[in-house]
Phi, psi and omega in degrees: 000043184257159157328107173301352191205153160272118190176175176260060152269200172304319185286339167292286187321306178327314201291275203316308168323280190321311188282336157303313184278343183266307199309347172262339171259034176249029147317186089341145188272165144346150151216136168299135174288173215275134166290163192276298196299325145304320185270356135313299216276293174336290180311321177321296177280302162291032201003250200290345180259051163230114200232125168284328198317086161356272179338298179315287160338273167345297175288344149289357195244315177274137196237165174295012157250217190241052143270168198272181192279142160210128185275152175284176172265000184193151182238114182256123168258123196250157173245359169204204171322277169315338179286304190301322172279005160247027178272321181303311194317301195308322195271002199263310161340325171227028179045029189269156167316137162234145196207126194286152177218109178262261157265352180060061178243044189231188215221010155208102181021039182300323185268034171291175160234074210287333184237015204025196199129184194235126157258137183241094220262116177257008209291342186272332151321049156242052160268120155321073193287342171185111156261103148341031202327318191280345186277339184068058151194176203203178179205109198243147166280174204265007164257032193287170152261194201238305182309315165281343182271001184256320187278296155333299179262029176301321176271004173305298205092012159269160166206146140230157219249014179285140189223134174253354203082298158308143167295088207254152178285157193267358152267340144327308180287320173311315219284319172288338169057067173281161177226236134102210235296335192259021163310313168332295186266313176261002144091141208292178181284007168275349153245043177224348195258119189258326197209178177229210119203106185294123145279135175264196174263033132242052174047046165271155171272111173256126157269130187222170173086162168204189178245022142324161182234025119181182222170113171278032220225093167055212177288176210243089173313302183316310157261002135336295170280333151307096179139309217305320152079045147094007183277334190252336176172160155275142166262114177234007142186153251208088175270124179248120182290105170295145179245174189285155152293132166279151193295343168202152193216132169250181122194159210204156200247150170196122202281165180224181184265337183213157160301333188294344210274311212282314191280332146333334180244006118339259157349306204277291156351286181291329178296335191256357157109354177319125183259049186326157167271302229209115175217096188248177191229158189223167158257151179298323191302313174304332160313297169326295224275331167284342178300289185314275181358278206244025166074008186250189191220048162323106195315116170342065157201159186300126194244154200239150097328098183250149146206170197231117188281158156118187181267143184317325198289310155343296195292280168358305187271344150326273195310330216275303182316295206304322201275330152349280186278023198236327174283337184306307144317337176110347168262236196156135185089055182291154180254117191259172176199117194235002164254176171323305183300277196312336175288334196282328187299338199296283172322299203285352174282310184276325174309333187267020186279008175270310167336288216306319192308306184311339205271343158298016179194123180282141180073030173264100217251166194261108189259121179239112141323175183189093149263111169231167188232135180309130147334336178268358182258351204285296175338275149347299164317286176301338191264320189266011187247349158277350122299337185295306195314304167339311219250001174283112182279006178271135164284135184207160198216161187227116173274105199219105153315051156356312177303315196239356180081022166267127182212170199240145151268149171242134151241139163256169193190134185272127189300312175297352163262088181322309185285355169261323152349279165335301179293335185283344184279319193287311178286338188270320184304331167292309178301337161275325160316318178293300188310340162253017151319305187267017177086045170243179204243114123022279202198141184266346156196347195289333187106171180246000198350266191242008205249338188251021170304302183338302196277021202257350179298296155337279165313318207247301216040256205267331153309350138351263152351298167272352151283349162296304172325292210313306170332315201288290202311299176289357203186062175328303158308329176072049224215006185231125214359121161282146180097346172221167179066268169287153152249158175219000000 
């Protein structure tokens, strides 16, 4: 049901209408307290790591975006497989809500507690359980994190390379079909995830999925649950496929004259086949606003983030193409960083660009877009969502894994002020209209939880519908995070 064009004719409006009227029925439903016979049964089996504590509750109910906190009644921290199935059980059982918990780095509300219900904080699950160096894959429980499972295979000559920017747990990331800079080349987490092991909602242990690297052997469970974001089971360990670390890495900085200049030249990179690691996009505002951030003194004008994967010469001819195809366009001063030090400084200034955004407006919290487009489309895309942008008093800047044709708007928005909320709601809905104009996505990784519902009719159509089945079908009771992705 998407729009053939982008505009303010009937059909834009129509969209926008529609999404206004579900956006008024997406309350939180009533919630029940907690049965006295769980929370028996819960405290028992986990004595002090079953927690009521305001604080705790709290801290489990807010995620990094500016939706508001809504707490679970209760936090069970499991340690292992066996703990979450029988904590599944206990809770399937009286038909209370359950809602998986990692690091709470995800960015439109997944870890609400939208029904209350036992949040199940998996973040003490992080053992490294095996690495396999000759097979390139490994099996972590799901609160390992990408930074510590990295840090782990530092003497392998192995890495993995999905980087979201937050240290995000890596069942977390399964649950999200997370991405972000190094998708370009080594592809999101629906092409890294070999295998799982599932709780369900009536607390049985599934292993699904296998490390063969590939199998006609019935449905493909496995990316089923990649994406799923905790609606279909908790995910409590993860087998991932690794890659060799390269024998030489470059990256580099290179401000350009226009938007159009930089990401054409974009476009043009990936059409010709440059097998880039890392091509992100910056906005000048945003340029700004990471200078401040993170000390640096980066030119005002829209910038590309590169880095080059491969043997020196390999790199070498990389680098050679890009810059070709970066003069072409008109710019000129790339800035390089080849050791380690320099590279990580480099990375950690665009991973701190949504921070850098918050840190212009004090109390200010971060409402992020996720949009992505066929590459051929991205150029458009942006240039007209930069006008919308203009004509805006919020601040706000743009951020893009670029490379696959994903990109993010950031608003800051003061959470107690409905009308820059509105406004910031009002901006994202063009952007997503347009994105699915051009045969594009509502989101390109953050996932949908409860903040990205609105748009999946639109976007899905009728496919809707059998996600809905499937919902039913694993999960009758509606007792696995309620409330995000489908309504039933």
């Amino acid at each position: 049901m998407r729009a053939a064009s982008f505009g303010a004719g009937p059909a834009f409006a129509f969209f926008l209408t529609k999404v206004a009227v579900m956006r008024s029925l997406s309350q939180s439903a009533p919630r029940d307290p907690l049965p006295a016979a769980l929370v028996g049964t819960l405290a028992a089996l986990l004595g002090e790591r079953f927690s009521t504590a305001t604080a705790v509750r709290e801290q489990h109910g807010r995620d990094e975006s500016y939706h508001p906190s809504m707490p679970p009644d209760a936090v069970a921290f499991a340690r292992s497989t066996e703990e979450v199935a029988a904590i599944v059980t206990a809770c399937a059982a009286h038909k209370v809500p359950i809602i998986p918990f990692g690091t709470g780095t995800s960015l439109e509300g997944h870890i609400a507690a939208l029904r209350g219900g036992v949040c199940i904080d998996v973040s003490a699950m992080n053992a490294i359980l095996e690495v396999r160096p000759a097979d390139m894959d490994v099996t972590v429980q799901a609160g390992v994190t990408r930074k510590q499972l990295n840090a782990h295979l530092r003497d392998t000559g192995l890495f993995f390379p999905i980087d979201p920017g937050a240290d995000a747990s890596l069942g977390g990331m399964t649950a999200t079909r997370a991405s972000g800079t190094n998708a370009v080349r080594y592809g999101t987490m629906r092409e890294n995830v070999l295998a799982l092991s599932v709780v369900t909602p009536e607390g049985r242990v599934v292993k699904i999925g296998g490390r063969a690297r590939k199998s006609s052997a019935g449905y493909d469970l496995t990316r089923l649950f990649v994406g799923s974001e905790g609606t279909l089971g908790v995910i409590t360990e993860v087998t991932l496929r690794l890659h060799g670390i390269p024998e030489k890495i470059v990256s580099a900085v290179c401000p350009f004259p226009s938007v159009r200049a930089a990401v054409d030249t974009v476009i043009a990179t990936i059409q010709i086949g440059v097998p880039v690691a890392r091509i992100e996009f910056l906005n000048a505002r945003q340029i700004l606003a990471v200078n401040a951030y993170s000390k640096l003194d980066y030119a005002a004008a829209p910038t590309l983030f590169f880095e080059f994967h491969g043997t020196p010469d390999h790199v070498a001819e990389q680098v050679r193409m890009v810059q070709d195809l970066a003069a072409d366009q008109g710019a000129a001063g790339f800035r390089w960083a080849e050791t380690p030090e320099e590279r990580d400084r480099l990375w950690t200034a665009r991973h701190n660009a949504f921070y850098a955004s918050l840190a212009t407006k004090a109390g200010g919290r971060g409402f992020s877009s996720d949009v992505c487009v066929p590459i051929s489309r991205l150029t458009e895309c942006i240039a007209q969502t930069e006008e919308d942008l203009a004509r805006s008093a919020l601040f706000t800047s743009i951020v893009g894994h670029v490379g696959d044709g994903n990109f993010h708007v950031i608003f800051i928005v003061d959470p107690e002020n409905p009308a820059e909320i509105e406004e910031a709601r009002r901006l994202n809905d063009r952007i997503v209209a347009r994105a699915l104009a051009m045969d594009g996505t509502c989101t390109g990784e953050h996932g949908v939880g409860h903040g990205k519902m609105d748009f999946l009719e639109d976007e899905h159509g009728e496919a809707l519908d059998m996600m809905r089945k499937i919902k039913r079908a694993l999960d009758p009771d509606d007792i696995m995070n309620p409330g995000k992705i489908v309504r039933l």
